[in-house]
DOMARMI-976349 format. One line per 5 residues: their letters; for each residue x, y, z of C-alpha. Coordinates in nm, 3 decimals, decimal comma, m for minus. Example, Ala and Ser with C-alpha at 12.3 -4.5 7.8 and 13.67 -1.06 7.14 Angstrom:
<rs>
AS> 1,230/m0,450/0,780 | 1,367/m0,106/0,714
</rs>
This chain:
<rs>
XXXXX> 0,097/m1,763/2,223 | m0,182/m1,894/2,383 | m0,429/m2,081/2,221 | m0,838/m2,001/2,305 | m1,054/m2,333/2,395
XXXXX> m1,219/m2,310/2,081 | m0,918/m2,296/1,877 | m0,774/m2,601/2,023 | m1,069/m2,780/1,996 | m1,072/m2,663/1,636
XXXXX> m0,733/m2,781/1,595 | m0,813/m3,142/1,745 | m1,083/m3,197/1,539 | m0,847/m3,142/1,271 | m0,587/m3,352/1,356
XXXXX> m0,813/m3,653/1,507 | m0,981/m3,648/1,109 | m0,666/m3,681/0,947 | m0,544/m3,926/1,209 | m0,892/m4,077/1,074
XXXXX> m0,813/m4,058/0,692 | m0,462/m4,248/0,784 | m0,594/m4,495/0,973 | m0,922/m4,550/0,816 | m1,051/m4,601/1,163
XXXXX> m1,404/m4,449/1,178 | m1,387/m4,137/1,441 | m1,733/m3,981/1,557 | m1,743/m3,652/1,509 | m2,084/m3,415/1,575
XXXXX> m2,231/m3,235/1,297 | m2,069/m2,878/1,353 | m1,707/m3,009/1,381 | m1,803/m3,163/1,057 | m1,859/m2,841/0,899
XXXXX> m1,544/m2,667/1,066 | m1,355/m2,950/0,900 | m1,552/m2,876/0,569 | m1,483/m2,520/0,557 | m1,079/m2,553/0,637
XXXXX> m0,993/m2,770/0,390 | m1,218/m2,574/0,139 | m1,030/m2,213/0,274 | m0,710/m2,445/0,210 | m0,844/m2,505/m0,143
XXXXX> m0,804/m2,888/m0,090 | m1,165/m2,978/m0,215 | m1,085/m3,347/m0,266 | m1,064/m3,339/0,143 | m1,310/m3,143/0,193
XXXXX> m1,547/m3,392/m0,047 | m1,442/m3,663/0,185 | m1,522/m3,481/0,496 | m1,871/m3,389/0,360 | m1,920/m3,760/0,275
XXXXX> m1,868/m3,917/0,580 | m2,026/m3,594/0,749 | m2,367/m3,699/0,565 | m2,279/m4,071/0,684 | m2,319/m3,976/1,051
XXXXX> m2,599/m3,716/1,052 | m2,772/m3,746/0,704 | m3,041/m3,523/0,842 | m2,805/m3,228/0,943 | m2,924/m2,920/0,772
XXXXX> m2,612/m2,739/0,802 | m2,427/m3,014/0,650 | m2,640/m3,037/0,355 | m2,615/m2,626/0,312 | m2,258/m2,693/0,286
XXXXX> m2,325/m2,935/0,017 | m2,527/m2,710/m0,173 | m2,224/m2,442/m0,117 | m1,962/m2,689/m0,304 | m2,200/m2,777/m0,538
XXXXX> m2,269/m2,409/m0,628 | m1,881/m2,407/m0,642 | m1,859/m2,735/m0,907 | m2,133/m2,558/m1,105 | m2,373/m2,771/m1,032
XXXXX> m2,662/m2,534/m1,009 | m2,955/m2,704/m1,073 | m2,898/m2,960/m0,789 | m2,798/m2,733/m0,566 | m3,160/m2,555/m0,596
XXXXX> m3,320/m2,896/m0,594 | m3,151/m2,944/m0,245 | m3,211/m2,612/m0,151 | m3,586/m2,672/m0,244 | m3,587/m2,973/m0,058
XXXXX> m3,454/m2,757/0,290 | m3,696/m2,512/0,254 | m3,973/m2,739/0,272 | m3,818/m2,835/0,617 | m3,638/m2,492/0,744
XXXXX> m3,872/m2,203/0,560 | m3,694/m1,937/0,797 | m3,361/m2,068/0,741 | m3,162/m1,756/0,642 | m2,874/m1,932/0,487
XXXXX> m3,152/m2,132/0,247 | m3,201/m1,770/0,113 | m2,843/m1,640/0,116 | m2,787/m1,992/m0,116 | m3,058/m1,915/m0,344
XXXXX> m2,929/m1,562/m0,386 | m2,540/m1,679/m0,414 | m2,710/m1,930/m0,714 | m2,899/m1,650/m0,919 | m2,566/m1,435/m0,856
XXXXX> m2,385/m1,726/m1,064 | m2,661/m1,753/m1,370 | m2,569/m1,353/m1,336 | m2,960/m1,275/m1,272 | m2,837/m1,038/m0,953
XXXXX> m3,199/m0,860/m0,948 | m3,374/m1,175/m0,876 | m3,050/m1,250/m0,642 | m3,118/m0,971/m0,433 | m3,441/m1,007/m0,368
XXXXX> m3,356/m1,359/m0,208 | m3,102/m1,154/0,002 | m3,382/m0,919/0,068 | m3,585/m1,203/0,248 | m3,228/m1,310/0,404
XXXXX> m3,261/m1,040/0,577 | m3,615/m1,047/0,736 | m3,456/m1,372/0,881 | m3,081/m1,343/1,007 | m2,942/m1,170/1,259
XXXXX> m2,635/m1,104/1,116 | m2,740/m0,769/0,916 | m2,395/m0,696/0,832 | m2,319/m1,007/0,639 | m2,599/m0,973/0,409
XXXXX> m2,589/m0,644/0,396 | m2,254/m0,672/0,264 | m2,367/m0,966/0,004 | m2,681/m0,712/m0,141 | m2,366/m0,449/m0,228
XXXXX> m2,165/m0,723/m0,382 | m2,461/m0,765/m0,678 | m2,525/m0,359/m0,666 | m2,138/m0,384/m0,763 | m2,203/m0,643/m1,021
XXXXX> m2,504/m0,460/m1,186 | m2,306/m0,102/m1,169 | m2,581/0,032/m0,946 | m2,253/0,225/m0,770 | m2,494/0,397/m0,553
XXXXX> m2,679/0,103/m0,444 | m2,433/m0,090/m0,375 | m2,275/0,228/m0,179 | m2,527/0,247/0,017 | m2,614/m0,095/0,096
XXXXX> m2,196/m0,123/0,233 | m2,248/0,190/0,433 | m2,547/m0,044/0,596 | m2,263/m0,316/0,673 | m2,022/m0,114/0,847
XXXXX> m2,327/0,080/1,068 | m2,421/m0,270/1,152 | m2,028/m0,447/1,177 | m1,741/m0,127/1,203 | m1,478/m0,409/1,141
XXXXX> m1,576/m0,530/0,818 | m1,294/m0,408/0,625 | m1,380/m0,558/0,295 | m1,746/m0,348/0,283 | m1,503/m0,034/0,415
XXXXX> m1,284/m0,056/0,117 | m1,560/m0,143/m0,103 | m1,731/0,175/0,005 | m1,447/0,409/m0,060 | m1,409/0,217/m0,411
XXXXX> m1,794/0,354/m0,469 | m1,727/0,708/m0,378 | m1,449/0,727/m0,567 | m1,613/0,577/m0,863 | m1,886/0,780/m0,846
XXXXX> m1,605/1,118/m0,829 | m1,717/1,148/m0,472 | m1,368/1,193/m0,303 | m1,491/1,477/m0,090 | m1,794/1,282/0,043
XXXXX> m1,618/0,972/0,098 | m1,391/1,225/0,316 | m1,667/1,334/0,488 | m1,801/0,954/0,553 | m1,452/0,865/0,658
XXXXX> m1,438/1,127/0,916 | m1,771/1,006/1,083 | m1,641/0,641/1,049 | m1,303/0,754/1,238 | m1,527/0,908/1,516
XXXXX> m1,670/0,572/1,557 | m1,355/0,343/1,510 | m1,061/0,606/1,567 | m0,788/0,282/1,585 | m0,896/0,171/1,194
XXXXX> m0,577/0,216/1,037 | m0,762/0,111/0,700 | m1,003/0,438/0,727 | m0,736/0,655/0,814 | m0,512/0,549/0,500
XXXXX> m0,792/0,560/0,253 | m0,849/0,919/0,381 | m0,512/0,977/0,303 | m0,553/0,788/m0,057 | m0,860/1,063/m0,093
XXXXX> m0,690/1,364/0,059 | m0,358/1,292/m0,178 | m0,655/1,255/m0,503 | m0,784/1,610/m0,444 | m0,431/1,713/m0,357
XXXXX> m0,461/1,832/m0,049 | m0,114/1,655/0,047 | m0,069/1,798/0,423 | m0,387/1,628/0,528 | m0,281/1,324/0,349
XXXXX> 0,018/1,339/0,530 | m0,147/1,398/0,856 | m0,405/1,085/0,754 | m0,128/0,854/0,654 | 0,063/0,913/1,013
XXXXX> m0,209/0,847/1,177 | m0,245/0,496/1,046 | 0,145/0,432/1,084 | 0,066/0,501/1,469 | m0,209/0,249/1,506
XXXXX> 0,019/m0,027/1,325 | 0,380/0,081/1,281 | 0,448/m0,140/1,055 | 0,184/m0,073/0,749 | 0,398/m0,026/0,451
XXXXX> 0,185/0,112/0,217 | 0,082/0,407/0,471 | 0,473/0,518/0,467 | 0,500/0,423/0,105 | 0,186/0,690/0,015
XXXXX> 0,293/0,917/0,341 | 0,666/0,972/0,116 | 0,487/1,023/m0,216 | 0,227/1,319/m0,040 | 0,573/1,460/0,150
XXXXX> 0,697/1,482/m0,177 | 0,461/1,651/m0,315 | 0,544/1,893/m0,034 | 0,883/1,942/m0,150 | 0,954/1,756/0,199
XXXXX> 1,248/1,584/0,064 | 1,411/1,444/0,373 | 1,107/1,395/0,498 | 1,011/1,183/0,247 | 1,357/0,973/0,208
XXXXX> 1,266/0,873/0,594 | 0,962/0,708/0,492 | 1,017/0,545/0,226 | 1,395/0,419/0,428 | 1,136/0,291/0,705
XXXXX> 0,947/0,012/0,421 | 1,307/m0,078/0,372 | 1,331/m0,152/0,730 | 0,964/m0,342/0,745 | 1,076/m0,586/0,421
XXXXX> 1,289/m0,619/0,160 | 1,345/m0,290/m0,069 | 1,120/m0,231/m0,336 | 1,241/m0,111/m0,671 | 0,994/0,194/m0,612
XXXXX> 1,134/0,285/m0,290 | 1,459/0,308/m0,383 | 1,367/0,520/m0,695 | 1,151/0,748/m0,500 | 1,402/0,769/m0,235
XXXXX> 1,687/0,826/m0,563 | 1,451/1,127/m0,704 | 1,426/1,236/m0,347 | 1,819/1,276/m0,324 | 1,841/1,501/m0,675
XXXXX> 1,604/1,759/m0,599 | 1,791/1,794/m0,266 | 2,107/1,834/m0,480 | 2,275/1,509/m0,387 | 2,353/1,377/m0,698
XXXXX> 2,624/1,091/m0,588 | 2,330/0,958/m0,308 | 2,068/1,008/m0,643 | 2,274/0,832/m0,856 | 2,351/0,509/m0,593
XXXXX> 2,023/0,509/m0,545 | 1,946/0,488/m0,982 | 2,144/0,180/m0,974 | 1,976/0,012/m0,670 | 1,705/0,046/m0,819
XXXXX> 1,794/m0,113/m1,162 | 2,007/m0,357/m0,974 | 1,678/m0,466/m0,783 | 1,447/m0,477/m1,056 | 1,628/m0,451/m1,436
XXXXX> 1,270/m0,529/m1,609 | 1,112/m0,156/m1,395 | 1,178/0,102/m1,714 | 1,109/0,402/m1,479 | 1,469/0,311/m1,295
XXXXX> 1,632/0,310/m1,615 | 1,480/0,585/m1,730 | 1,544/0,785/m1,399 | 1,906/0,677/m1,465 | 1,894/0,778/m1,863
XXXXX> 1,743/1,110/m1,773 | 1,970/1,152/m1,473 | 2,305/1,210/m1,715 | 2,078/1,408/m1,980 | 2,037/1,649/m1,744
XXXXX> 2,409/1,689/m1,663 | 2,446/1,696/m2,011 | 2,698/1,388/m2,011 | 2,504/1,196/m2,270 | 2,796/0,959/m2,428
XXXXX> 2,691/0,797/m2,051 | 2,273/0,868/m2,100 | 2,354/0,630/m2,424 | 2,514/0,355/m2,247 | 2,249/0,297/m1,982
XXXXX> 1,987/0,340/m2,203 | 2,143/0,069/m2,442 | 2,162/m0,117/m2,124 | 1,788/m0,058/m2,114 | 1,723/m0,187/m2,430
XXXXX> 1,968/m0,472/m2,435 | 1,712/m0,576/m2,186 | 1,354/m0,460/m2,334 | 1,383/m0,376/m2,760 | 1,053/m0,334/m2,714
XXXXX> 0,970/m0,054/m2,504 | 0,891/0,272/m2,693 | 1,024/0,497/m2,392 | 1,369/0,372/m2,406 | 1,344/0,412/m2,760
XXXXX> 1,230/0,757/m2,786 | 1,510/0,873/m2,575 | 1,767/0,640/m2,732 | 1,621/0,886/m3,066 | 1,687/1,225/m2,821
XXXXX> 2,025/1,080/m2,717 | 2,181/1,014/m3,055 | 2,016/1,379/m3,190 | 2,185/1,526/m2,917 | 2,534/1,390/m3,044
XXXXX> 2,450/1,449/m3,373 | 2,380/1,067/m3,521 | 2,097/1,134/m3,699 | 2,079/0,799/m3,838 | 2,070/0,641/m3,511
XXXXX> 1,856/0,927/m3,366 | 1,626/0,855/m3,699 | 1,587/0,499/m3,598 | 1,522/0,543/m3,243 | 1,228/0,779/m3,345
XXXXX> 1,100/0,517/m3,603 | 1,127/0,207/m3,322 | 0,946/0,464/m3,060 | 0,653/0,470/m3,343 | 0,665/0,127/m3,455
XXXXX> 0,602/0,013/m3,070 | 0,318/0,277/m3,001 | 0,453/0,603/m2,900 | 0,236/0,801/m3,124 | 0,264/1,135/m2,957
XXXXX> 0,333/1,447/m3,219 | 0,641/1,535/m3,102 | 0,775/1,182/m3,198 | 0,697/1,184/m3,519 | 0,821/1,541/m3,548
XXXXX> 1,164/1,461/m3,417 | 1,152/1,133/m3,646 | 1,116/1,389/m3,939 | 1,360/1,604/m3,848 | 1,647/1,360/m3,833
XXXXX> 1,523/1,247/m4,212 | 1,525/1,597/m4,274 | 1,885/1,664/m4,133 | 2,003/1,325/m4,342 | 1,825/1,446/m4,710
XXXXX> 1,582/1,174/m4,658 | 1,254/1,442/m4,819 | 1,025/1,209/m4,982 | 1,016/0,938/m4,640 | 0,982/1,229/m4,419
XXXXX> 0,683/1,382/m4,676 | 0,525/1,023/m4,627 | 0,577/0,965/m4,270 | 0,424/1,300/m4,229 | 0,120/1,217/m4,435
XXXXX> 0,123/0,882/m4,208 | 0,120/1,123/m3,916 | m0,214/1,331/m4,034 | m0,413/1,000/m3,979 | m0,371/1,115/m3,597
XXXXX> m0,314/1,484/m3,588 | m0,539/1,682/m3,824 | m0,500/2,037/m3,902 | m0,149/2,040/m3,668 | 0,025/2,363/m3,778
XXXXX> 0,377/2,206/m3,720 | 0,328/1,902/m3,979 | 0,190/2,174/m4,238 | 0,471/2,409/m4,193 | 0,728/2,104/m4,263
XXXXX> 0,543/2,006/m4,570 | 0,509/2,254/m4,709 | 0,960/2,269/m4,658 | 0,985/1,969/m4,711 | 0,770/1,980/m5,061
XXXXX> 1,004/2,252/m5,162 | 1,294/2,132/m5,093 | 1,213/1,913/m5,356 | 1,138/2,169/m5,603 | 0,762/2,053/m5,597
XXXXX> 0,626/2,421/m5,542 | 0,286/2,361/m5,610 | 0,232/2,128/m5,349 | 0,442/2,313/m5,078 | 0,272/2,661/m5,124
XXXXX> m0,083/2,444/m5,096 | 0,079/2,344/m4,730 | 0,221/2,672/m4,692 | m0,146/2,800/m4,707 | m0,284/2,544/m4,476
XXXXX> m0,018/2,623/m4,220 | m0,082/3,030/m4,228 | m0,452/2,947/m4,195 | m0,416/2,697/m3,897 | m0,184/2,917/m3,724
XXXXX> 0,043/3,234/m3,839 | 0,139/3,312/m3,497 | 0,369/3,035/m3,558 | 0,508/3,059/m3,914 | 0,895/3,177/m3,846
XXXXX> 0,915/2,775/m3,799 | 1,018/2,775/m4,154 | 1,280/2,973/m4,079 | 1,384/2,780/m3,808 | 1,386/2,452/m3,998
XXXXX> 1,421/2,559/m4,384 | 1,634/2,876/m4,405 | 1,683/2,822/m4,771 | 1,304/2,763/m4,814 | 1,224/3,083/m4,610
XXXXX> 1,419/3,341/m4,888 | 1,209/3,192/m5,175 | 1,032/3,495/m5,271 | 0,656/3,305/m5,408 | 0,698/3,213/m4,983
XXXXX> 0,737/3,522/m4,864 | 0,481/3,648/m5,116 | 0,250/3,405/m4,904 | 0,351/3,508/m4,568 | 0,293/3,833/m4,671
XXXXX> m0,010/3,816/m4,822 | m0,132/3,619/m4,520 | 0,037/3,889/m4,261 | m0,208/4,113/m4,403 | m0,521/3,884/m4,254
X> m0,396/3,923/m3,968
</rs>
């Protein structure tokens, strides 16, 4: 690799001002080499050198304005606000047209969070520079900051008219649109960027991103090859090219893309579980199941691979092995509610409703507050005599559902189960009211219940109604 003339200069500098620091021989250096030097070691985040630098910078040419708007830039970085604009003051009495004096004044205000009076500074920045993009790019930064979406929108559309290869104000655009639910405009401004810069692979994948959002997946497909051809070797464009060939039922398809991220760097725990859920809807089930356990094997804290395994041997119905893994799963993480909840469906499955009880009650306890957990959690203190906790964790359960049909119609079971009549026809009546269509759920869950005759007196009576 060759190096240009300004790089190895670049690079001399460098090493003739450490040689410096070593020595502590006193090198002359000119004022913009100074700078260079500056702005490395600050990119390096080694501010203690770059102090140093900007010390004996000021040494040799104390009057260099470009020096001392470096100064004001670590200052601004240290917090030091108030001397910074005392500096800056000082430079505009000397440079008035000095763009960057502006830009600083702007980047302070930005700091003290005042971005209105921060972009008016960048406002006057821009009567002065010549580099429209930059600032252009710096007045959509506080738009972003204020949530003025559409200012800041259009001020990074500005950038990119001015500088197609900015790709921070290109991503920050497409972050606008979509914030703003404008997926199929930011399509439409993607296509007229592309006729400008066809070779962006960055466009073309975030018109992929887009086109997979409003699920249109064969022009995300179409979007995301593109990009792979202008840099063969951009792993999220194959990783989101597998998902949208998915989506396509393009099974193969999709295990070749996600194999070729593989190839490009170490396997990801998501590739290998897309590329496992890939091989059981094509049928493959021993190539699904290696796959499970790669994944797993690659990344034990991921849930969704243990899961993916878990629901893998539900579905073949071989569920002494679906409890294994997920105990596996848990041995790991006793704290995730999914591997609870399906430790609960497991263990009902094989009939251990005590164990199928307390997997429902863990799911609960660590936030899985979706009805049909707490219904199932009922059930199994239903199946195991346990009325009056289910009749309370049901009550529990009305602080989040209201008027639910199902947790009426098991009241009002449960309630007479327990010979406490009054109080189940009162839920029997709620139930009817909130939904009839439904009420052979009693039979379903309390048979006995069902033949009482006051209950079919009710459903009668409320047949009727209807």
């Amino acid at each position: 690799m060759h190096l240009s003339h300004e790089e190895e200069e670049y690079n001399l500098s460098l090493s003739k001002f450490e040689s410096m620091l070593k020595t502590n021989k006193v090198f002359f250096f000119d004022s913009e080499e100074f700078e260079e030097i500056i702005l490395h070691y600050l990119d390096m985040g080694k501010a203690t050198l770059a102090k140093k630098a900007l010390k004996l910078g000021l040494e040799q040419h104390p009057k260099s304005t470009g020096l001392k708007l470096v100064q004001v830039e670590m200052l601004i970085y240290d917090d030091k606000l108030d001397l910074a604009e005392k500096l800056l003051n000082e430079l505009y009495a000397i440079e008035p047209t000095n763009e960057e004096i502006f830009i600083q004044k702007a980047n302070i205000y930005s700091k003290k969070d005042q971005h209105e009076k921060a972009v008016e500074f960048l406002e006057q920045a821009l009567t002065l520079t010549d580099d429209y993009a930059d600032v252009y790019n710096l007045i959509g930064m506080e738009y972003l900051f204020m949530d003025n979406l559409e200012k800041a929108k259009e001020n990074f559309i500005k950038c990119l008219q001015e500088d197609l290869e900015d790709q921070s104000a290109l991503y920050n655009v497409v972050y606008c649109f979509e914030f703003l639910d404008q997926n199929i405009e930011a399509i439409e401004y993607l296509k007229t960027y592309i006729d400008r810069n066809p070779y962006s692979e960055i466009a073309w994948h975030q018109s992929g991103r887009l086109y997979y959002g409003i699920k249109d997946y064969e022009n995300a497909v179409r979007s995301f090859e593109f990009a792979t051809y202008i840099d063969d070797e951009f792993i999220g464009a194959y990783l989101e090219k597998g998902k949208a060939l998915e989506r396509l039922k393009r099974y193969e398809d999709a295990i070749e893309s996600y194999n070729r991220t593989i190839e490009l760097d170490d396997p990801t725990s998501y590739a290998l579980l897309r590329i496992g859920k890939c091989y059981e809807k094509l049928g493959n089930k021993k190539e699904a199941l290696n796959y499970f356990n790669k994944t797993v094997h690659e990344d034990p804290l991921l849930d969704k691979g243990w899961i993916a395994i878990t629901d893998f041997y539900v579905r073949q119905k071989n569920h002494q092995k679906a409890l294994y893994y997920v105990n596996k799963a848990l041995a790991i993480d006793d704290q995730n509610r999914l591997y609870w909840k399906r430790y609960g469906a497991i263990n009902k499955e094989l009939n251990n409703f005590e164990e199928a009880e307390f997997g429902y009650r863990k799911a609960v306890e660590f936030g899985d507050y979706q009805l049909d957990t707490w219904l199932f959690w009922v059930d199994m203190m239903h199946q195991m005599g346990e009325y009056k906790n289910a009749i309370l964790t049901l009550i529990q359960a009305t602080e989040y559902f209201q008027n639910e049909y199902e947790i009426e119609y098991r009241l009002a079971g449960l309630h007479h189960m327990l010979n406490e009549n009054e109080k189940g026809n009162y839920h029997l009546v709620n139930a009817c009211t909130i939904n009839f269509k439904n009420h052979t759920i009693l039979n379903e869950l309390f048979p006995q219940v069902w033949e009482k005759e006051e209950v079919q007196k009710y459903i009668q009576k409320h047949d009727k109604k209807e």
